[in-house]
C-alpha positions in Angstrom: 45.9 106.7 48.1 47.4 107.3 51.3 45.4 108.5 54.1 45.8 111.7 55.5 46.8 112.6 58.6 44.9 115.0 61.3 46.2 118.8 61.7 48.4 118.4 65.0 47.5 119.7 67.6 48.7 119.9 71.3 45.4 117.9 72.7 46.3 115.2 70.4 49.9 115.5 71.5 48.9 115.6 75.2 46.6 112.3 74.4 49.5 110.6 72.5 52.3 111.1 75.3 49.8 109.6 77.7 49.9 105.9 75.8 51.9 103.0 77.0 53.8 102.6 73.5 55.0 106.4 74.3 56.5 105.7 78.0 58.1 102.5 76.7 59.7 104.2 73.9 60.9 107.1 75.8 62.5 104.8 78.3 64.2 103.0 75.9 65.4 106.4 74.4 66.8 107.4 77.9 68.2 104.1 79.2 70.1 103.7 75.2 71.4 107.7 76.2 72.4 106.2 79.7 74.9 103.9 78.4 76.0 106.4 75.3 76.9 108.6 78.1 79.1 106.1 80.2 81.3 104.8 77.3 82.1 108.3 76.5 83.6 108.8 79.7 87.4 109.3 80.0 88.9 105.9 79.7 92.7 106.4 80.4 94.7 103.2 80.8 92.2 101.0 81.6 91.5 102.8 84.9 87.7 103.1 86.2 86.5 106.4 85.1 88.1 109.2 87.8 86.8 109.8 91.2 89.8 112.0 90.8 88.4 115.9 92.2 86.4 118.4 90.3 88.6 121.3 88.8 87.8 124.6 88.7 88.1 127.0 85.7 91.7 127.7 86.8 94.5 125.6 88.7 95.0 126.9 92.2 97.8 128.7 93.6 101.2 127.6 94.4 101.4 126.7 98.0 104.8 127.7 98.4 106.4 130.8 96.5 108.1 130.3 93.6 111.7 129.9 93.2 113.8 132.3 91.3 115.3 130.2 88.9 113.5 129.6 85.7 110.3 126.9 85.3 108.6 125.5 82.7 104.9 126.9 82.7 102.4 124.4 83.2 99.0 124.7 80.9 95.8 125.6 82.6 93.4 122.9 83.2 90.3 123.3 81.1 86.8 124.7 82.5 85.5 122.9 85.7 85.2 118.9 84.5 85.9 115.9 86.5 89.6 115.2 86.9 90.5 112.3 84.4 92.8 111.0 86.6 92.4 108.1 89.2 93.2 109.0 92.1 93.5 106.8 95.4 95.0 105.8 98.6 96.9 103.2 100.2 96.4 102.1 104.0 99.5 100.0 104.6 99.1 100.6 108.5 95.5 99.6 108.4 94.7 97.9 111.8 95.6 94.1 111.6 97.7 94.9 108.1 95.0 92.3 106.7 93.4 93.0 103.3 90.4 92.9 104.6 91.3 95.5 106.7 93.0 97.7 104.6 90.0 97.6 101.7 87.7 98.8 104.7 90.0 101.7 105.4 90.6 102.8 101.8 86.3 103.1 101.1 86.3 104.7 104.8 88.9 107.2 103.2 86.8 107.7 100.0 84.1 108.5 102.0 85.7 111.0 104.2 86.8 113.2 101.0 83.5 112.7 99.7 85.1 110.1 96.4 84.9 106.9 96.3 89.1 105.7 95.6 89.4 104.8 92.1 92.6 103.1 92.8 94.6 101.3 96.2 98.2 100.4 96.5 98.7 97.4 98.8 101.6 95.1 99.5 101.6 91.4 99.9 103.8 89.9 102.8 106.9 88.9 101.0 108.8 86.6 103.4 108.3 83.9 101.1 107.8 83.0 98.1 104.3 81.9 98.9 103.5 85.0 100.3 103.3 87.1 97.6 103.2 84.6 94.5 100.4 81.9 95.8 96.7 82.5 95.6 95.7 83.3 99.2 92.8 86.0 101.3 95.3 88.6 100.4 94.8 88.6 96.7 91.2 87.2 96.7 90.1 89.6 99.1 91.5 92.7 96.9 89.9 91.1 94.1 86.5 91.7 95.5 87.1 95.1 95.4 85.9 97.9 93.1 88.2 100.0 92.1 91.6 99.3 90.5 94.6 97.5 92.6 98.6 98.5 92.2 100.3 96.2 93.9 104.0 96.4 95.0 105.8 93.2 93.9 109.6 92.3 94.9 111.7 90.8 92.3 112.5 88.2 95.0 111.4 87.1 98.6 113.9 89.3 101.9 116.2 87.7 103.2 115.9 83.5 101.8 119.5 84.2 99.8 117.6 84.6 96.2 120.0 86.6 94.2 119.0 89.0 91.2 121.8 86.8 88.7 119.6 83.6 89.6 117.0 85.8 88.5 118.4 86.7 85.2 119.2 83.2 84.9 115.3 82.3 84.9 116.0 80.4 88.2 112.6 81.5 89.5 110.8 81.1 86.0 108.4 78.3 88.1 107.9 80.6 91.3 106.6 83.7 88.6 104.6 81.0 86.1 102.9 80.3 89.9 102.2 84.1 90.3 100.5 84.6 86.5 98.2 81.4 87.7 97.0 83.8 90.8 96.5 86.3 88.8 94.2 84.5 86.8 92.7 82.5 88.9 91.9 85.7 91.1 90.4 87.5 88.4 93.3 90.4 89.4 95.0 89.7 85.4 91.4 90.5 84.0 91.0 93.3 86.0 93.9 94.8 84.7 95.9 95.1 88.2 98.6 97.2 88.2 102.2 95.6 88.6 104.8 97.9 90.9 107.7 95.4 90.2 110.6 96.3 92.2 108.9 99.6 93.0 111.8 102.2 94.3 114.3 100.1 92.9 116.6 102.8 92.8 117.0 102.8 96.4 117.0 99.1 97.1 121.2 97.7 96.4 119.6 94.0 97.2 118.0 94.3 93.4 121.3 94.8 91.6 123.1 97.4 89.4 120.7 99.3 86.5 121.8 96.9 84.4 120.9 93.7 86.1 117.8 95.3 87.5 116.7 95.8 83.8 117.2 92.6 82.8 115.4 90.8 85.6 112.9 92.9 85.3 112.0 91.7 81.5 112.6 87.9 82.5 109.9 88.1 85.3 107.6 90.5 82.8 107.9 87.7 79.8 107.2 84.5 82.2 104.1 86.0 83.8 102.7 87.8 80.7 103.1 84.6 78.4 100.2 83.4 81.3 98.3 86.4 82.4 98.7 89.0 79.5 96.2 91.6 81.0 98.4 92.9 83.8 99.4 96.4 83.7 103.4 96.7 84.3 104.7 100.4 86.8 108.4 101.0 86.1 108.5 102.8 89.6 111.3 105.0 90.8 111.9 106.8 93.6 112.1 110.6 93.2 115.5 112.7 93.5 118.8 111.6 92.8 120.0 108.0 94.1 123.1 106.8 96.1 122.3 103.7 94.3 121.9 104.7 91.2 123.4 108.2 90.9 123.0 110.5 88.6 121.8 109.2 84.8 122.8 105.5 85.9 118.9 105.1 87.3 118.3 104.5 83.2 120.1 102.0 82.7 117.7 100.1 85.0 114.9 100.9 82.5 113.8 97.7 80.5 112.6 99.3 77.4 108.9 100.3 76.1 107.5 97.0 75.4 108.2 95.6 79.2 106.6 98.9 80.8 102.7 100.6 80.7 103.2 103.1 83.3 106.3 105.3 84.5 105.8 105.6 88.3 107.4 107.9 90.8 107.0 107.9 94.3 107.6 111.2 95.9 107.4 112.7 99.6 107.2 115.8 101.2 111.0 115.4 101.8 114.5 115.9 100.9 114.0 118.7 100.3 111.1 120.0 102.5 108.2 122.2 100.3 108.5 124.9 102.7 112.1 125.4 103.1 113.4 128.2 100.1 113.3 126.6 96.8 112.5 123.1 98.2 108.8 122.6 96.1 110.7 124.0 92.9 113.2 121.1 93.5 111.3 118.5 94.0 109.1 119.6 90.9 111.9 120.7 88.3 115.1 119.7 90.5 117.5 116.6 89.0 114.8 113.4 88.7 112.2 115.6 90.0 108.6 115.0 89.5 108.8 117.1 86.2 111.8 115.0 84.8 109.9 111.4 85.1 106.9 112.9 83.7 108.7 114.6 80.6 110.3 110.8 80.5 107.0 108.7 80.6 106.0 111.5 77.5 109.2 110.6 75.6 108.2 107.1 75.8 104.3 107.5 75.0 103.6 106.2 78.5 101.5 107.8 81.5 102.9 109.1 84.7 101.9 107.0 88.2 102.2 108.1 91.7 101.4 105.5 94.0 102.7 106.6 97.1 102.7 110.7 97.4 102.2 112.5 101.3 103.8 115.0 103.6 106.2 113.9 106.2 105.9 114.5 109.8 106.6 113.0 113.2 110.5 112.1 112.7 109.8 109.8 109.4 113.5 111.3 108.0 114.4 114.0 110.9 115.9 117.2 109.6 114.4 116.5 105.8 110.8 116.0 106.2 108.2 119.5 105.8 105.4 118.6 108.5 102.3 119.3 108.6 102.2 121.2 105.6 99.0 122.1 103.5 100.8 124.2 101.0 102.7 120.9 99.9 99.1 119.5 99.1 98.2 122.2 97.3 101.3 122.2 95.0 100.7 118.4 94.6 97.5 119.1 93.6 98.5 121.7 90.8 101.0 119.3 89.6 98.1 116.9 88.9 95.4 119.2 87.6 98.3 121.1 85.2 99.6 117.6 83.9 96.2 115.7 83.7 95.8 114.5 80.7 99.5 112.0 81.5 97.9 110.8 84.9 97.8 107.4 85.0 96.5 107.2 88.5 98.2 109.2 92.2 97.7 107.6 95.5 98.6 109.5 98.7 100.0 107.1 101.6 98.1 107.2 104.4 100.8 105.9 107.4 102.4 107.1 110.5 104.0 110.4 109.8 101.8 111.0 106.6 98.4 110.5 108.0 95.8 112.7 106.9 92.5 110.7 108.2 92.1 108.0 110.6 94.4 109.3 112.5 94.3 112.8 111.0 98.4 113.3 112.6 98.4 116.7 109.9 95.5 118.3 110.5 96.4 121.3 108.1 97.1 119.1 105.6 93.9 116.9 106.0 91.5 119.7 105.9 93.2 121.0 102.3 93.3 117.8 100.8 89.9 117.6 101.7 88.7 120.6 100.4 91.0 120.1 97.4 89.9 116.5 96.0 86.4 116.9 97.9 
């Protein structure tokens, strides 16, 4: 016969929560939530989980008034919830140009706007082969890092007569087998760095015709992966139309869905200027605007990068560039928060003319990012 239990009663409650067996358990209980918690956080593409801002219950206004011709609506982000995006910087005019130096200023700029950076875009020299393929402090220091790394990778050293054909031709197979080997040997392929391979191709002539750009690009994609398979691969474009790949030719450099994770686009506070009539509604929904790569990376089940992203002051493109102009942040901003759920990651380029903290050169600018992504 089983015995029976005592009536509860709160003083035997009260005696029972006092008891070691009790606090262990409920530790246990809380640590086991912890971790529950954390793997339900927004995972993206392999990203840490978004330092991105915190959104409130409606996107903000449109810093710029609209244009008259007809725009796609954007959806309203959801109640206030931290943005699933990563969001970053990079500091390519940090003092010395040494990693080390540019890793202290991107968790100096974290700290300013109150996030930690989920994400930095660097460049490795890229004189040499060596320089950018070849394990070295550049890549080992950026390994000890945090947060994610996008790194913008030529499809060839400046200026030592490589040629994009000798690249087709697998003439550099051994320099790129030499760059998966860093990769791993770095940690960076386990990490799941981010690969901007010939980032802004469409602006550089040095890389080839669409065509040829395509097909280097899946030569030097299938030598490294075959090594280091846990790299993440940017097809990144500059935004607008192209001299050097007008009109639809700029697709023709794509190398097809199983070469590319992320569609990138790197876009400035430029040609057109934000603040001149119509100039935000053409960079948004104008020909290769920030709409039209984003409606691409859809098409092909892909999210939407933008690594480099700032206003443009100070003579950087005289005549074209909006200045200091918070109103361009602000419409950056609601691009973001109204797209969220295809944001791979956005990092706004901290340099001379785009400066927004250490030096703050666009002081309107810096205090509404802050207040934006604070």
């Amino acid at each position: 016969m089983a015995r029976r239990r005592a009536p509860l009663s709160w003083r035997r409650i009260g005696r029972w929560c006092r008891e070691p067996r009790f606090i262990a358990v409920l530790a246990a209980s809380l640590l086991a939530g912890g971790f529950s918690l954390y793997w339900l956080l927004p995972a993206g593409t392999g990203l840490p989980p978004s330092s991105g801002p915190t959104l409130s219950s409606s996107p903000p206004p449109s810093g710029h008034p609209a244009s008259t011709a007809p725009t796609k609506p954007h959806p309203s982000p959801g109640p206030a919830v931290r943005a699933p995006w990563s969001s970053g910087v990079s500091y390519p005019d940090a003092r010395g140009y040494t990693a080390a130096a540019q890793a202290q200023a991107a968790r100096a700029f974290g700290a300013w706007r109150g996030r930690l950076v989920a994400v930095a875009v660097a460049w490795p020299a890229r004189g040499t082969w060596a320089d950018f393929t070849q394990a070295g402090s550049f890549y080992r220091t950026w390994a000890r890092q945090p947060y994610a790394k996008a790194f913008g990778i030529p499809l060839f050293p400046e200026d030592v007569g490589a040629t994009v054909g000798a690249c087709i031709a697998g003439s550099y197979d051994g320099q790129w087998r030499t760059f998966a080997q860093t990769m791993n040997s770095t940690g960076l392929a386990a990490q799941g760095t981010i690969i901007r391979l010939g980032w802004e191709f469409n602006q550089n002539a040095q890389w080839g015709s669409p065509a040829q750009f395509a097909a280097c690009f899946r030569r030097i994609h299938d030598t490294v992966s075959a090594l280091a398979p846990g790299l993440v691969w940017d097809w990144n474009v500059n935004r607008g139309p192209s001299g050097q790949m007008p009109g639809s030719s700029v697709l023709g450099a794509y190398p097809g869905d199983r070469y590319v994770n992320l569609i990138g686009v790197d876009s400035y506070d430029d040609w057109p200027p934000a603040n001149t009539s119509g100039g935000w509604q053409e960079q948004l929904n104008g020909p290769y605007g920030l709409s039209y790569w984003l409606n691409f990376a859809k098409a092909h089940g892909k999210l939407l990068s933008v690594p480099e992203w700032g206003v443009a002051s100070g003579g950087l493109w005289p005549g074209h560039e909006g200045g200091d102009d918070p109103g361009y942040i602000k419409d950056m901003y609601g691009f973001f928060a109204a797209n969220k759920k295809w944001i791979a990651f956005e990092s706004y380029y901290n340099d001379a003319g785009t400066s927004i903290y250490n030096p703050v050169q666009n002081p309107l600018a810096s205090a509404e990012y802050a207040r934006l992504w604070r």
